[in-house]
MMTF fields as JSON, N, C-alpha, C and O atoms, coordinates in Angstrom:
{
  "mmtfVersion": "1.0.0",
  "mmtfProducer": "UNKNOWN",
  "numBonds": 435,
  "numAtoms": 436,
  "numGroups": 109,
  "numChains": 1,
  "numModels": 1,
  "chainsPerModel": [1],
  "groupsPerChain": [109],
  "chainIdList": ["A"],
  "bondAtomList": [4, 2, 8, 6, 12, 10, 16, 14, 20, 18, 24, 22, 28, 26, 32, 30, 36, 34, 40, 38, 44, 42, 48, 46, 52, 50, 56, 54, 60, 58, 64, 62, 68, 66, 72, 70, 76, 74, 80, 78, 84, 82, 88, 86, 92, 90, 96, 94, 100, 98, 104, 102, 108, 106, 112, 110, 116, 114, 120, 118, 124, 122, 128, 126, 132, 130, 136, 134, 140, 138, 144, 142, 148, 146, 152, 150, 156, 154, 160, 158, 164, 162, 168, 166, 172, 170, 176, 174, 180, 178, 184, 182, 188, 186, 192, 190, 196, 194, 200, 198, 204, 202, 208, 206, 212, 210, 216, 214, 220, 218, 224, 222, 228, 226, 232, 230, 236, 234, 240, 238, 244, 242, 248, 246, 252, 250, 256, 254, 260, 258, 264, 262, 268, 266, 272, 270, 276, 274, 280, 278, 284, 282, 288, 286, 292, 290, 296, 294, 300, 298, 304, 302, 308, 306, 312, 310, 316, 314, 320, 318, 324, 322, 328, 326, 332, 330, 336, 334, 340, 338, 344, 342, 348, 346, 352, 350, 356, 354, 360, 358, 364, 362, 368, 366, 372, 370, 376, 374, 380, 378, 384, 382, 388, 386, 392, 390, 396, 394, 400, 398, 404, 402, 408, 406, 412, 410, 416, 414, 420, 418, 424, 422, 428, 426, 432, 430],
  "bondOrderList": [1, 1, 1, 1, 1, 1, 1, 1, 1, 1, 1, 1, 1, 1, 1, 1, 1, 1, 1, 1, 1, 1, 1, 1, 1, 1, 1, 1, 1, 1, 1, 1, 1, 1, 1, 1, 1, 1, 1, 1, 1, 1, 1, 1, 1, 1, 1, 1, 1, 1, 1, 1, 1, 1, 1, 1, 1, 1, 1, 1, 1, 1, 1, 1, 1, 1, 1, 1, 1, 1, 1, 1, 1, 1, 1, 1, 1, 1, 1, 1, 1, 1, 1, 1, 1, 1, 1, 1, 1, 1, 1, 1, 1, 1, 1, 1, 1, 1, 1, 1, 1, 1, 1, 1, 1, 1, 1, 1],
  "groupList": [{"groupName": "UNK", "atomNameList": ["N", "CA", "C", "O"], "elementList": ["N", "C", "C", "O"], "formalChargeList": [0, 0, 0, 0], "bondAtomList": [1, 0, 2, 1, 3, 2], "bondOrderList": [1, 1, 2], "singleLetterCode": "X", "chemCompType": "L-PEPTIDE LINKING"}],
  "groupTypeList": [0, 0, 0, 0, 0, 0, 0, 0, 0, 0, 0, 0, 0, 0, 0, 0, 0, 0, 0, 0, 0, 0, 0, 0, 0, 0, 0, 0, 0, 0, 0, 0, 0, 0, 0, 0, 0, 0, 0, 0, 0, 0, 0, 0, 0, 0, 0, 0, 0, 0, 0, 0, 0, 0, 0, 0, 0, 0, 0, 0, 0, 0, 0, 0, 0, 0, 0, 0, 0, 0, 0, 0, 0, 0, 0, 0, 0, 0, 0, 0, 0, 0, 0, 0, 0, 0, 0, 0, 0, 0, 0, 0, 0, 0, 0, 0, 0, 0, 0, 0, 0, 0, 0, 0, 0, 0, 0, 0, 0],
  "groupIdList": [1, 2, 3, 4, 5, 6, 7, 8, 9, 10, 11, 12, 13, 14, 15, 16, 17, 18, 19, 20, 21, 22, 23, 24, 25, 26, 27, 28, 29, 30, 31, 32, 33, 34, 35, 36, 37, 38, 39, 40, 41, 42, 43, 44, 45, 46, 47, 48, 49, 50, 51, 52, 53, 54, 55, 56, 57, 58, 59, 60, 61, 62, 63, 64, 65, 66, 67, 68, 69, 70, 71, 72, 73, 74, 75, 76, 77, 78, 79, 80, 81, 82, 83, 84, 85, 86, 87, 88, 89, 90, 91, 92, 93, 94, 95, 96, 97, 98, 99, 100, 101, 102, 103, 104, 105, 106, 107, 108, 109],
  "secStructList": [7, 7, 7, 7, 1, 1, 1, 7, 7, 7, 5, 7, 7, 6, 6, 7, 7, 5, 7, 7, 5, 7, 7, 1, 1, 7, 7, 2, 2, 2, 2, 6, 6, 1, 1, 7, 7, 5, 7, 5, 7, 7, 5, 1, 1, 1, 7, 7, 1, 7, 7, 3, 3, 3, 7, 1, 1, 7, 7, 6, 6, 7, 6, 6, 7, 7, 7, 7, 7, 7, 7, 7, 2, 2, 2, 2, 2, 2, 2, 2, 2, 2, 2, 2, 6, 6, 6, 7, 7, 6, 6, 1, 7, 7, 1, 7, 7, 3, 3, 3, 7, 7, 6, 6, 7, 7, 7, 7, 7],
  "xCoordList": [119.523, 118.932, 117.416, 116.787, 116.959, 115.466, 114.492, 114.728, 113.21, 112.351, 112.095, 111.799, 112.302, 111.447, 110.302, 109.851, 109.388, 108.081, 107.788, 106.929, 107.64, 107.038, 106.531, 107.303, 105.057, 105.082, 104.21, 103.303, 105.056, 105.208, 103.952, 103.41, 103.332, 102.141, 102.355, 103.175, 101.574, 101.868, 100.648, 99.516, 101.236, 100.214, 100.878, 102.052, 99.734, 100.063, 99.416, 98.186, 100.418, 100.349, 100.642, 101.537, 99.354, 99.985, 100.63, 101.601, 99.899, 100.315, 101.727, 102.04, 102.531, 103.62, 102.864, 101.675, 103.922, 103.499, 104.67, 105.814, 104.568, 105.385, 105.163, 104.1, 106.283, 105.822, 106.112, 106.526, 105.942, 105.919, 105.832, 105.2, 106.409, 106.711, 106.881, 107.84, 106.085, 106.087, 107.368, 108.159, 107.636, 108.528, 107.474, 106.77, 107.598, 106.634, 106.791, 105.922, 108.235, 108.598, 109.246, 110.047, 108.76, 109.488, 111.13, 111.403, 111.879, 113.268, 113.234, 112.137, 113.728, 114.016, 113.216, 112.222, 113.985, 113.374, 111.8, 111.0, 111.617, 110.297, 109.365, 108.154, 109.788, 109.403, 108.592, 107.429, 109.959, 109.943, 108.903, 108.565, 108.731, 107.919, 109.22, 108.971, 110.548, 111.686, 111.207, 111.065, 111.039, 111.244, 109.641, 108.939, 109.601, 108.327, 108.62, 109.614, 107.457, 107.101, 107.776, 107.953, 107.981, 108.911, 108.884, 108.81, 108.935, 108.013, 109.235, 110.185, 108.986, 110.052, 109.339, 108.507, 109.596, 108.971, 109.493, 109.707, 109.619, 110.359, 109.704, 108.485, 110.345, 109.533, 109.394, 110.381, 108.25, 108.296, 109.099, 109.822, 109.073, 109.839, 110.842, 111.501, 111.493, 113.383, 113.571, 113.459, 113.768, 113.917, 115.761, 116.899, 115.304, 117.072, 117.359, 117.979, 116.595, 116.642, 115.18, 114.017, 115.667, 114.885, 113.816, 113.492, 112.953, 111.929, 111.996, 111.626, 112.35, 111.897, 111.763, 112.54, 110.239, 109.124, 109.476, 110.195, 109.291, 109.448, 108.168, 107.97, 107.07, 105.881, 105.669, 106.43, 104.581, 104.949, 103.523, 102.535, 103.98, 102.903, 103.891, 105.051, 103.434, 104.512, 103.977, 102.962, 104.839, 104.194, 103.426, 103.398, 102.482, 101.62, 101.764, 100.778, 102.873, 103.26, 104.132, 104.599, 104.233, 105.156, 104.649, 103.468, 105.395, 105.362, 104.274, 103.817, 104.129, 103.073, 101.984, 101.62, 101.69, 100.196, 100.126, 99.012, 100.976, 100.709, 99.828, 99.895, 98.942, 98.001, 98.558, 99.028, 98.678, 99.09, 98.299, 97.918, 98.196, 96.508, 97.606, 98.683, 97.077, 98.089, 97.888, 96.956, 98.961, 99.068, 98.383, 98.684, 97.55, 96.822, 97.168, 98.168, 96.53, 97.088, 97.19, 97.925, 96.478, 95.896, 97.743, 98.72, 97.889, 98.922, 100.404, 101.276, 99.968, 101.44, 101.398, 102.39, 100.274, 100.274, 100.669, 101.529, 100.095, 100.346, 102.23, 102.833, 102.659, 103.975, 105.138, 106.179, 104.246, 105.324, 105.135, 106.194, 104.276, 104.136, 104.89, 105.947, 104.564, 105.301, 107.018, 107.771, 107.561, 109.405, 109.533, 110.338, 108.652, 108.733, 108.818, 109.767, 108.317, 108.274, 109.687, 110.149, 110.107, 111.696, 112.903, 114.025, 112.643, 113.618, 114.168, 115.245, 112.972, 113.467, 113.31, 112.292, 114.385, 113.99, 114.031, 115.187, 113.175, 112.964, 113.651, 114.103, 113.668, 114.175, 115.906, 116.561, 116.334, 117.719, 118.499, 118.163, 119.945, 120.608, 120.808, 120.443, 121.115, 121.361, 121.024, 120.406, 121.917, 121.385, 119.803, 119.073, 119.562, 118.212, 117.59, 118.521, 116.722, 115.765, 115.265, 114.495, 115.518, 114.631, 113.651, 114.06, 112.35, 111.447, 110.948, 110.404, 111.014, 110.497, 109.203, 109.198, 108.401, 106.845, 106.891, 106.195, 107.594, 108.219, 107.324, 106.886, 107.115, 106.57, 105.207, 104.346, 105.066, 104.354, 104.324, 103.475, 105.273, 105.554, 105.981, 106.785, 105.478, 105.44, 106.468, 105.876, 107.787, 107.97, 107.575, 106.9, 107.984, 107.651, 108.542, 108.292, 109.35, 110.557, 111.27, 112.173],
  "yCoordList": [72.853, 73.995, 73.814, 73.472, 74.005, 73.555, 74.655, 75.691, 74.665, 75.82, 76.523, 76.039, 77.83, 78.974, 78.376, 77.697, 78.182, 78.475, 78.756, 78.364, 80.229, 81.492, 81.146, 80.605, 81.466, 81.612, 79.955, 79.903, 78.83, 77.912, 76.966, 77.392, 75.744, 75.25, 73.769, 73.185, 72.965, 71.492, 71.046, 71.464, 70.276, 69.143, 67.596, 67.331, 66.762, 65.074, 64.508, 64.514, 63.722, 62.756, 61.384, 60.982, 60.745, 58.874, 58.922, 58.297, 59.742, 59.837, 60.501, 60.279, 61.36, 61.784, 62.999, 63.172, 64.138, 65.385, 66.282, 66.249, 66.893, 67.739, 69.146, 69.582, 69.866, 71.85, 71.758, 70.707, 72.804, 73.134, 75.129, 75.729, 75.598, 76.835, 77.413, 77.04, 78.476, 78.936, 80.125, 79.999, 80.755, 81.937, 83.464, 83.975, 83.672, 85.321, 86.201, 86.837, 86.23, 87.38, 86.574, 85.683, 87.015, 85.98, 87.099, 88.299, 85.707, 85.618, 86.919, 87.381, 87.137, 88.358, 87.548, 87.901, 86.568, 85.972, 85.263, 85.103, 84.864, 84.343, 85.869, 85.695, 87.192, 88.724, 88.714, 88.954, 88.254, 88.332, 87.305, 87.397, 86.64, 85.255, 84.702, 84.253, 84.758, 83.938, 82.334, 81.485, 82.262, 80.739, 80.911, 81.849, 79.388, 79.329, 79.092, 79.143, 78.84, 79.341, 77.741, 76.612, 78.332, 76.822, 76.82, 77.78, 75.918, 75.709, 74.741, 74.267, 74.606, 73.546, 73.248, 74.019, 71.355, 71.138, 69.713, 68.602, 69.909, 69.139, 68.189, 68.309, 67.249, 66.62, 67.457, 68.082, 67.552, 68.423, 68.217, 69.139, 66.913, 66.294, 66.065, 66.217, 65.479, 65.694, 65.681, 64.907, 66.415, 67.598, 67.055, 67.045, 66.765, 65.931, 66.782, 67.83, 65.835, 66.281, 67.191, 66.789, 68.396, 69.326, 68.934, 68.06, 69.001, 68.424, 70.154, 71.052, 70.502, 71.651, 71.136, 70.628, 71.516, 71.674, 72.372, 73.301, 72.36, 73.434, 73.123, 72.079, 74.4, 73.836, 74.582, 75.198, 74.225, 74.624, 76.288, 76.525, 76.906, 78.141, 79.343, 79.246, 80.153, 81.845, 82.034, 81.605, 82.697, 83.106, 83.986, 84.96, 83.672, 85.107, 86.044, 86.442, 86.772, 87.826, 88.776, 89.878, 88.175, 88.577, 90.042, 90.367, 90.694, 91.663, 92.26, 93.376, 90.983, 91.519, 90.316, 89.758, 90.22, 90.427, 88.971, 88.735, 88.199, 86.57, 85.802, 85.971, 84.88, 83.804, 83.193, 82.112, 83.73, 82.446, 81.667, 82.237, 80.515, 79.85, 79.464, 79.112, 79.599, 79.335, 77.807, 77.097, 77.545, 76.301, 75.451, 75.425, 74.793, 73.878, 72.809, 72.184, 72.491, 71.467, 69.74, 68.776, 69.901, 68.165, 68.793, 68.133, 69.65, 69.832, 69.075, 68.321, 69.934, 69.634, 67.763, 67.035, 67.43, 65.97, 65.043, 64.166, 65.281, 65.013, 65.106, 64.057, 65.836, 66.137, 65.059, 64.463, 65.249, 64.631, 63.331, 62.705, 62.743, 60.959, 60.905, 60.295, 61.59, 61.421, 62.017, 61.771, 62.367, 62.265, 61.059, 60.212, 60.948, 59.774, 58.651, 57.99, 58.174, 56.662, 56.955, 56.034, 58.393, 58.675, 58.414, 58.898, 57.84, 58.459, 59.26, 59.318, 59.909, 61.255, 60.766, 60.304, 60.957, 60.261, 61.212, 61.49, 61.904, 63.182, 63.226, 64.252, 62.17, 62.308, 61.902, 61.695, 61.912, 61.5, 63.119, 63.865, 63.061, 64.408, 64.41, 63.286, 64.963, 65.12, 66.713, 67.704, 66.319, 67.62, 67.776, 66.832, 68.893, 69.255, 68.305, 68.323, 67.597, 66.942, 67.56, 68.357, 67.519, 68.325, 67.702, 66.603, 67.943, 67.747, 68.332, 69.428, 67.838, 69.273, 68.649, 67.611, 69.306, 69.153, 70.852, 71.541, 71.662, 72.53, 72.265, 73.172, 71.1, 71.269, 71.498, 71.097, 72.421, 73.86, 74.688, 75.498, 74.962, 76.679, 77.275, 76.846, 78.136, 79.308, 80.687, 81.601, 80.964, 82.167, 83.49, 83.581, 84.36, 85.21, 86.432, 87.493, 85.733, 86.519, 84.934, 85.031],
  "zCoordList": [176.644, 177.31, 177.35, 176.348, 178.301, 178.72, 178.452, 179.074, 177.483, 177.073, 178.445, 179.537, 178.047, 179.111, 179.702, 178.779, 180.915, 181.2, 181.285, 182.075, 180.738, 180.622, 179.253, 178.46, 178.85, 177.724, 176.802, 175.973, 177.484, 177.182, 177.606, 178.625, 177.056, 177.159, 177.427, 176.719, 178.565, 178.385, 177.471, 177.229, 177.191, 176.262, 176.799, 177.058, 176.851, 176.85, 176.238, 176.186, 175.477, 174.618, 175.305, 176.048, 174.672, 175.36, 176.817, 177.244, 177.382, 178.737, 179.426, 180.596, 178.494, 178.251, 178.6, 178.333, 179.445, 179.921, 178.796, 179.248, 177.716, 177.072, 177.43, 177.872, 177.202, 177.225, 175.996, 175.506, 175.349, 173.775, 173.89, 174.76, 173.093, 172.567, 171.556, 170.881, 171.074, 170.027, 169.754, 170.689, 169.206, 169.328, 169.435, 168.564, 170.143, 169.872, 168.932, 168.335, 168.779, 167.643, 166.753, 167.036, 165.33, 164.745, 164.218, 164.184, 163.877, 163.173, 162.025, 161.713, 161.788, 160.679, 159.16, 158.525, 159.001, 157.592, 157.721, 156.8, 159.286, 159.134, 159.131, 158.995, 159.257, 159.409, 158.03, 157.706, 157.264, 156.014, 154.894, 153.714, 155.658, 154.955, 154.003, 152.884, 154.481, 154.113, 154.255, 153.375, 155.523, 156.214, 157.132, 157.509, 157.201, 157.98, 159.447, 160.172, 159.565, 161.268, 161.981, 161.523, 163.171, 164.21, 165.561, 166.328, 165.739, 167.559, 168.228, 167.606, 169.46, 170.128, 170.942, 171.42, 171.493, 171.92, 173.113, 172.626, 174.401, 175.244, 176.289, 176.412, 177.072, 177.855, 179.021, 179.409, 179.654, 180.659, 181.803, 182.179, 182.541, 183.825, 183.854, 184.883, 182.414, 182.472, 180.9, 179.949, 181.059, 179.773, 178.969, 179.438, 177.909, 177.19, 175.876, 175.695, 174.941, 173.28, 173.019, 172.988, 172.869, 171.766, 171.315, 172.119, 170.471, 169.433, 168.636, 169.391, 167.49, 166.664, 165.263, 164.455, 165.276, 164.439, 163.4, 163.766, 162.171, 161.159, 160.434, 159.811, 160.605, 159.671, 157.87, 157.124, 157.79, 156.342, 156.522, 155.826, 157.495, 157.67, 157.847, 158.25, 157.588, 158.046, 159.488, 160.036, 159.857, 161.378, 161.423, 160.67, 162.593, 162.353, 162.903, 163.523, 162.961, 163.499, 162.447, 162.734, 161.31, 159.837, 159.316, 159.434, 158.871, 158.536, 157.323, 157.078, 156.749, 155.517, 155.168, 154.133, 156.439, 156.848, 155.912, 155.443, 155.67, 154.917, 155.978, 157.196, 155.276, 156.492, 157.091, 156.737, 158.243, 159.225, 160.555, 161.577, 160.305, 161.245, 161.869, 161.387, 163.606, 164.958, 165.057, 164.681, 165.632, 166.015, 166.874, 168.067, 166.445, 167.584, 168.199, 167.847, 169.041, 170.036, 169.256, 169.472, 168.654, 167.473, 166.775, 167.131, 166.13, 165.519, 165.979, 165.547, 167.292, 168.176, 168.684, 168.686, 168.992, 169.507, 167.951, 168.018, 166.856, 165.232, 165.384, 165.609, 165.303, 165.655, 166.395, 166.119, 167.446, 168.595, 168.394, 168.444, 168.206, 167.557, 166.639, 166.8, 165.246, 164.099, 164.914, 163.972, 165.583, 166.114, 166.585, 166.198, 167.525, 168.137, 167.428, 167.85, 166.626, 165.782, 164.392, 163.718, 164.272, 163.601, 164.687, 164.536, 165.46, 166.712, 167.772, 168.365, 167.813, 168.859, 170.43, 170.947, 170.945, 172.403, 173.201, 173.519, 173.717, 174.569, 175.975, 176.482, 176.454, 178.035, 178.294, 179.315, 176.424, 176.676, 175.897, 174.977, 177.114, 176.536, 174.897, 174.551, 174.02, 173.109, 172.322, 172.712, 170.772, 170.273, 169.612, 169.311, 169.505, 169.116, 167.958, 167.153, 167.458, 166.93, 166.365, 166.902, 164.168, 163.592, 162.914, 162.539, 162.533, 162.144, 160.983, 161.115, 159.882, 158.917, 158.117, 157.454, 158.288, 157.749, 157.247, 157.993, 156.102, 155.651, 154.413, 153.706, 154.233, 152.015, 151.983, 152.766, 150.658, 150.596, 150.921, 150.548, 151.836, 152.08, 150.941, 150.114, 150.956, 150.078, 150.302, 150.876, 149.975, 150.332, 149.705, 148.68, 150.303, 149.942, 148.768, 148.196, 148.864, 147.828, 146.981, 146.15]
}
């Protein structure tokens, strides 16, 4: 299933055109500072395997007001190299591609 473009941002890397998406509202547990914050992130022109991000930040939209610094673009290009050289092949069908850069998160309960 191909990210919304609503909402959604290109970035290129190495000459690669990606969209990338954040979630607006977060998940109940990321509300919670359960789980951290997670982005997805696809090839823009033919769109296959997923890329989702799991970082080690709460979202900043959480309920109790925990730090959360938005995602920058150096972040997301940092990202998509580091899938890429694990295997993630963006322009081929498959299931979603996880990524977890998760350690040091902190929850909140």
């Amino acid at each position: 299933m191909a990210l919304a473009k609503r909402g959604s941002r290109l970035i290129t890397v190495d000459g690669t055109t990606y969209r990338w998406r954040l979630r607006g509202r977060p998940t109940y547990d990321q509300s919670l500072v359960r789980s951290p914050l997670a982005y997805a992130v696809e090839h823009a022109e033919t769109p296959g395997t997923t890329l989702v991000i799991t970082t080690n930040q709460p979202h900043p939209s959480n309920w109790f007001a925990a730090q959360g610094s938005p995602i920058l673009p150096a972040q997301v290009t940092d990202s998509i190299r580091t899938a890429l050289t694990t295997g993630w092949t963006p322009n081929r069908p498959g299931s979603p591609f996880h990524l977890y850069q998760s350690a040091g998160f902190v929850s909140s309960h």
